[in-house]
N, C-alpha and C positions, 0 to 999 in steps of 0.2 A: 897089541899093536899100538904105536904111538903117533897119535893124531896130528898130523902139522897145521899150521895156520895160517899158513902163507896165501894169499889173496881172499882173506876174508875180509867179513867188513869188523870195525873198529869195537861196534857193539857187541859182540859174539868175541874178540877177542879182549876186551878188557873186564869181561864177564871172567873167562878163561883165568887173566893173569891175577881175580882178586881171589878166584880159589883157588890159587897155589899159593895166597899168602902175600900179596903183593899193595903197594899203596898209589891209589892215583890222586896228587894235586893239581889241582885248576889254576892258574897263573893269572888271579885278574885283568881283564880289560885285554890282553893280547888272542884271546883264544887257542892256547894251549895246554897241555895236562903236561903234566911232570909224571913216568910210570918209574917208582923204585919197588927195586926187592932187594932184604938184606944178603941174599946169597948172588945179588949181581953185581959185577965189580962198578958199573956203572949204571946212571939212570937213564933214559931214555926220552926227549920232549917229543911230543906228539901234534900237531895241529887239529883240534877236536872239530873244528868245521866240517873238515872231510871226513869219509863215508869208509874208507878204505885204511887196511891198517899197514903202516910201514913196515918195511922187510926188516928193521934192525928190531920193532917191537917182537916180532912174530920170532925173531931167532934167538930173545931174550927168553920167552915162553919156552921154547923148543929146549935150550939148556936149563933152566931149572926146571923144567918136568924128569929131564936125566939124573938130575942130583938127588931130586927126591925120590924116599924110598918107596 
């Protein structure tokens, strides 16, 4: 069974997206993270203040959990 992520908080799922391989960068001075993975067509910026994790993070997750084997 495949676990979704959708209204967790940002700690539990950026824990989630580094062991599927994934890179998070910090964007000085703005308070944001940059989430890429090389099997997503895009990155994802995040606002690391809040507590909560975006729907477009959590459905980045959700597709490559599918891809992988």
């Amino acid at each position: 069974m495949q676990r979704k992520f959708t209204g967790s908080n940002l700690r539990d799922v950026t824990a989630a997206f580094r062991a599927l391989g994934g890179s998070v960068c910090n964007i000085r001075r703005t308070g944001e993270d940059i989430y890429s993975h090389p099997a997503a067509e895009r990155t994802v910026r995040v606002n690391s203040r809040r507590k909560d994790a975006p729907r477009a993070l959590s459905q980045m997750i959700v597709k490559i959990g599918r891809r992988a084997p």
